[in-house]
N, C-alpha and C positions, 0 to 999 in steps of 0.2 A: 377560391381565388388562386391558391398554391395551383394546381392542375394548369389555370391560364395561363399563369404566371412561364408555367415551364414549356408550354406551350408555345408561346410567342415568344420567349428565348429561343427555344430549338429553331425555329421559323426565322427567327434575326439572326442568330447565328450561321444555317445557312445562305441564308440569303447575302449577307456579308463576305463570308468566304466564298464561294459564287462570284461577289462582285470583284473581288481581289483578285482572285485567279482568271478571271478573264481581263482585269485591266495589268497583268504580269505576262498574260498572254497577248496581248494590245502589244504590248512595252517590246517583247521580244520579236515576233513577226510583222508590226507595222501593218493589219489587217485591220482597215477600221468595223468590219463586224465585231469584234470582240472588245472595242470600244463602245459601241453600241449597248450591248451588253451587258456590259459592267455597269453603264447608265442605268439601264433598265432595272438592274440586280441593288441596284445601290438608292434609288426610287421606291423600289419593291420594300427594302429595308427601312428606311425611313416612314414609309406607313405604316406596316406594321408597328413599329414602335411607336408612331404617334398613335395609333390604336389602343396597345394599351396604356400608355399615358391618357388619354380621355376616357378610357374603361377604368381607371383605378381612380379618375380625381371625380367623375363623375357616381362612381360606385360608393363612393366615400358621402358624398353629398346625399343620395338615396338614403345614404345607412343612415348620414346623420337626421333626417326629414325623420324614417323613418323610427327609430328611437328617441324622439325629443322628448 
């Protein structure tokens, strides 16, 4: 789970900075592509961590089933 773990952090984390830097580049040039963008990047983010939020409470459940 450690490996996943760091996994989907690397992956949140870029995808987070991704969404930042494009909605800083929104903010400065007033191009709504990179408004666009930052939606898409900040979406992208959001599942992933709901991802592993339902991989860890549902892994949890598994575990508990399976050692009762």
């Amino acid at each position: 789970m450690t490996i996943f773990r760091w996994i989907i952090g690397v992956i949140s984390a870029l995808l987070v900075g991704g969404s930042v830097l494009s909605f800083v580049l929104f903010m400065a040039f007033d191009i709504n592509v990179w408004l666009e963008r930052a939606r898409s990047l900040r979406r992208g983010a959001y599942m992933a961590l709901l991802f592993w939020f339902n991989v860890e409470v549902w892994g949890r459940v598994v575990w508990t089933i399976i050692t009762w």
